[in-house]
N, C-alpha and C positions, 0 to 999 in steps of 0.2 A: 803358329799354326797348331791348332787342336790334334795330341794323336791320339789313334783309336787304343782303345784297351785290346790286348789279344783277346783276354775272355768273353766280351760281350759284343765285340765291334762297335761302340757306343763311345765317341769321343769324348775324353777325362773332362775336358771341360765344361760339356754337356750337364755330363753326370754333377761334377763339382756345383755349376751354376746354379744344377734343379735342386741339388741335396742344402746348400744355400737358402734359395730361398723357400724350400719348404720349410726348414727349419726358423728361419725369420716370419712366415706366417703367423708358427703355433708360438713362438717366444715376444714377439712383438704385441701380437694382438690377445697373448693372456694376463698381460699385467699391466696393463693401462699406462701404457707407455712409460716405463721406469726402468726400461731392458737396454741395455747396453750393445754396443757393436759385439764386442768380447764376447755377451751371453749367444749372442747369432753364431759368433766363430765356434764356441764350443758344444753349443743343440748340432750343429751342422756338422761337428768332428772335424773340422777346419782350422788351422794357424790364424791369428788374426792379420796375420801377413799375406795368408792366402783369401780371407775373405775381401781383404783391402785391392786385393791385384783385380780383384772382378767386380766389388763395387768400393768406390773410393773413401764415399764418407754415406752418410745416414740415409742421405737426401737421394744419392743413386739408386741406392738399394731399395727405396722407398717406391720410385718410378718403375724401379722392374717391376716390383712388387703387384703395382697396379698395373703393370702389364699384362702378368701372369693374371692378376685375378680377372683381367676384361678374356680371357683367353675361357677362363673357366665357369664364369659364368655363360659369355656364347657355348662352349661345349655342352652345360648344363640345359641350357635351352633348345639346340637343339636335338638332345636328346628325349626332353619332351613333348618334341611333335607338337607342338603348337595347332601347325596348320590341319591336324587332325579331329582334333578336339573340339566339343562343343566350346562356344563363348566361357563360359563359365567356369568349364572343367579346367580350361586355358590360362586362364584367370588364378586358379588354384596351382596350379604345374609352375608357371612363371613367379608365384610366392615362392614355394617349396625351393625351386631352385637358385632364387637369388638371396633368398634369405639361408640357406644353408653357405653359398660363397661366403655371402657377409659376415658368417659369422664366422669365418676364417681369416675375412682381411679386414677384421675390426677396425685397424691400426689404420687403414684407410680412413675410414671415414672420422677416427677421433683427430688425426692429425690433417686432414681436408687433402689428400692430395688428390691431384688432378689426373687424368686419365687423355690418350685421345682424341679429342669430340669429336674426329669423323670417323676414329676405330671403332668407339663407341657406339655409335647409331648405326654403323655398317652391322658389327658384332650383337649388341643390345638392343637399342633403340628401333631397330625395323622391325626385329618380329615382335617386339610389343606393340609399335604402333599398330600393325596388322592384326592382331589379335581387337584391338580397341577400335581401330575402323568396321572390322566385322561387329562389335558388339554395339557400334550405334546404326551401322546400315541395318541392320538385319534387327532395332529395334527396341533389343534389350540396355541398351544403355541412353542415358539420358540427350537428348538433341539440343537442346537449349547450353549444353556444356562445348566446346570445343575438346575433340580430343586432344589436343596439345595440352590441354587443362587438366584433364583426365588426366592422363599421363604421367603430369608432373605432382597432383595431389597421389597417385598411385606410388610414383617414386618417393614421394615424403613417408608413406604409410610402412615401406620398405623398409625404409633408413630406419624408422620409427619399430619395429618389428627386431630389425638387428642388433639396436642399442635394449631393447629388451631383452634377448638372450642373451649378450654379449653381458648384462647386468645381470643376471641368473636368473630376471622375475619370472620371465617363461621358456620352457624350452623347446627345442628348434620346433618339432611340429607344432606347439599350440599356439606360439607365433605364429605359424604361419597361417595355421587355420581362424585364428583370430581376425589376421589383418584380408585374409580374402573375405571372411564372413560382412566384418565391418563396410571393407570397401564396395564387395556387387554390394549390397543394402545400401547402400550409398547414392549408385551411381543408377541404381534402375530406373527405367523408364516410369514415368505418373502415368 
């Protein structure tokens, strides 16, 4: 059982878990995967004994990993009020925020792991859909496309966005401004 700290009431293992894997974020995903468990144990100021007791081998720590990151990009989203927002502006908000995660959980996407796919559309996946059913009802986006189409060429342009900063050609906003510019141009209504 987890005990709390006196000083913070914030149970050590909490603390441990998140000092973990934020440290496995910025170490995993800055060197193209050449980083060791050890380097995780020691960004994190952790035993490699202690990081082993909370994730066993490469592959758990990996799963958190993309846990946390489906956690932060829904946080990221919605914090930018999606449902707010013209179509558009939406459109820009939903770049900015999943391309700034990405490029924290590179190591995601170089080494392909997998995520929940009904966390995912719970957390991710709806309010984008919802943004992209409003921008073909409402016109601005192309009708002859299925949003499910949409969606998933959007999701490529993403990926495609993150392996660019993640490469250093662009950095975080001109990515992201790039790949919303490209994509509405893209997908506008004739």
């Amino acid at each position: 059982m987890a005990r709390a700290s006196a000083s913070s009431g914030v149970p050590r293992y909490d603390r441990t878990a998140a000092a973990i894997l934020d440290a496995a974020a910025q170490v995993l995903s800055g060197r193209s995967g050449s980083s060791s468990m050890a380097d995780v144990a020691a960004a994190a100021g952790v035993s490699r004994a202690t990081l082993y007791r909370y994730y066993p081998d490469r592959e758990a720590l990996l799963v958190a990993l993309a846990a946390q990151a489906l956690t932060d990009a829904a946080s990221r989203l919605e914090d930018a009020a999606l449902e707010r927002a013209p179509v558009e502006e939406a459109i820009e908000r939903i770049v900015r925020a999943l391309v700034a995660v990405g490029d924290r959980y590179a190591v995601l996407i170089r080494e392909r792991v997998d995520v929940d796919p009904a966390e995912a559309e719970r957390l991710v996946g709806a309010p984008m859909r919802a943004v992209f059913a409003r921008g073909v009802e409402g016109g601005l986006f192309r009708q002859d496309i299925a949003p499910e189409v949409l969606l998933e060429l959007f999701g490529g342009a993403l990926v495609a966005a993150i392996k660019l900063t993640e490469q250093g050609q662009l950095g975080l906003e001109e990515a992201s401004a790039a790949t919303a510019s490209v994509f509405l141009d893209g997908v506008r209504a004739r």
